[in-house]
C-alpha positions as CSV (number, residue, x, y, z in Angstrom):
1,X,-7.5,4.6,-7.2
2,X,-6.7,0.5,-8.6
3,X,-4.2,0.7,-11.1
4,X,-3.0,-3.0,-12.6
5,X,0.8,-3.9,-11.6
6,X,2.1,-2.5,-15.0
7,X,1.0,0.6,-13.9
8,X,1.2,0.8,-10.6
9,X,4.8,-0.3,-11.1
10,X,5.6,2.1,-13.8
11,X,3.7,5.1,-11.4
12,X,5.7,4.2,-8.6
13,X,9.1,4.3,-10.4
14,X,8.9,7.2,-12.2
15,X,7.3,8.9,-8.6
16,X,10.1,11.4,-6.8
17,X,7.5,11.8,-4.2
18,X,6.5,8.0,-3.2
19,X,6.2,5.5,-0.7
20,X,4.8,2.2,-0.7
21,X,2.3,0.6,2.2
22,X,1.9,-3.3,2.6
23,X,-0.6,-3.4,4.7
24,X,-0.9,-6.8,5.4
25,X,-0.3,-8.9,9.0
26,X,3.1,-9.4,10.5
27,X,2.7,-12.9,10.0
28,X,2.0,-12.1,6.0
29,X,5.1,-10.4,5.9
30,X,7.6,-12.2,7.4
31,X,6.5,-14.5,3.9
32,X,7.8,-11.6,2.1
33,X,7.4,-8.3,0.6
34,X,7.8,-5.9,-2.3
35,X,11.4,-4.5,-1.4
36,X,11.2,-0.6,0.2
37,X,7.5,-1.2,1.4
38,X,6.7,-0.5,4.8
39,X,4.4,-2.3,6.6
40,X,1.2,-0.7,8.4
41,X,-1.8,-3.1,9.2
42,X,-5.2,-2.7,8.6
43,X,-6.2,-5.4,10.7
44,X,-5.1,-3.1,13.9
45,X,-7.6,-0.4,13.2
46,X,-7.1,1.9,15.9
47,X,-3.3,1.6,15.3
48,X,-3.9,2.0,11.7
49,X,-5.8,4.9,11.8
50,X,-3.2,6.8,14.0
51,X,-0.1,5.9,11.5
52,X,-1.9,6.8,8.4
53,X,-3.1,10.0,10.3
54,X,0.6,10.8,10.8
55,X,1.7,10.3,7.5
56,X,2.7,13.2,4.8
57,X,0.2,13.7,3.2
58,X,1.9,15.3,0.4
59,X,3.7,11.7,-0.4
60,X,2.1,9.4,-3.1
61,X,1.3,5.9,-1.3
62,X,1.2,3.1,-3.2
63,X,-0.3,0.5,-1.5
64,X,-0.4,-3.5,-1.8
65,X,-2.2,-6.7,0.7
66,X,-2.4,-10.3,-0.2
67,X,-5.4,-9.9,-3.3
68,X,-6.3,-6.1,-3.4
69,X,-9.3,-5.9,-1.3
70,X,-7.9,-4.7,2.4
71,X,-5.1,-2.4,0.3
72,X,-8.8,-0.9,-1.2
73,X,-10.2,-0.2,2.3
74,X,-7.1,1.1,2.9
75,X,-6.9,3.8,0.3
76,X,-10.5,4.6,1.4
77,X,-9.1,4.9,4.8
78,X,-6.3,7.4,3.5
79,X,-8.5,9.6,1.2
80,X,-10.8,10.0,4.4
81,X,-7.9,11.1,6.5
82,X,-6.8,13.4,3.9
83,X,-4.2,11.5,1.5
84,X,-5.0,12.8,-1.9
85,X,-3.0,10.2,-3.7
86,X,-3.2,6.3,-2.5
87,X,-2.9,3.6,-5.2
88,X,-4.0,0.4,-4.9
89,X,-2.6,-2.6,-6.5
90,X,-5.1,-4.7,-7.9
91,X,-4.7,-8.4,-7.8
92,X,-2.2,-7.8,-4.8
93,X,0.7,-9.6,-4.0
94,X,-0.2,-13.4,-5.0
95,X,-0.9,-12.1,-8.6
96,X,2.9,-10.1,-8.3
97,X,5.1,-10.9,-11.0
98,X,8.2,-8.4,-9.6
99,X,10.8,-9.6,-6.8
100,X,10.0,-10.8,-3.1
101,X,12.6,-10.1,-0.7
């Protein structure tokens, strides 16, 4: 589901049960990321499939790239392997407003 940041911000913080995905490159991150994400990338596909496959799948994942589209695939990925609830940022992280760390 594409929430806008408001919301996907509000969402997250007021979520006991979630985590947050930046699934962006290595390289990408080392630039910085939203603080508590954790980092899986889509770009290694086989490796990506096999994370998100051992993921709880009772968490809510809120989930962020560089402009929105790979963090879409992603949540495509994640509803295909069984994750009921995956949000993705729309925009991504060159349209955040919040911190960088």
């Amino acid at each position: 589901m594409d929430l806008t940041q408001e919301d996907w911000v509000s969402q997250f913080e007021a979520d006991q049960n979630a985590v947050m995905l930046d699934v962006r490159t290595e390289d990408e991150c080392n630039q910085g990321i939203i603080e508590c994400s954790i980092n899986i990338d889509i770009h290694k596909e086989q490796e990506f499939v096999v994370a998100i496959e051992v993921l709880d799948k009772s968490k809510n994942y809120y989930v962020y790239c560089r402009s929105g589209v790979r963090s879409a695939k992603a949540c495509a990925i994640m509803n295909e392997l069984g994750i009921k609830n995956a949000y993705n940022l729309l925009g991504g992280i060159i349209e955040w407003n919040g911190d960088i760390v």
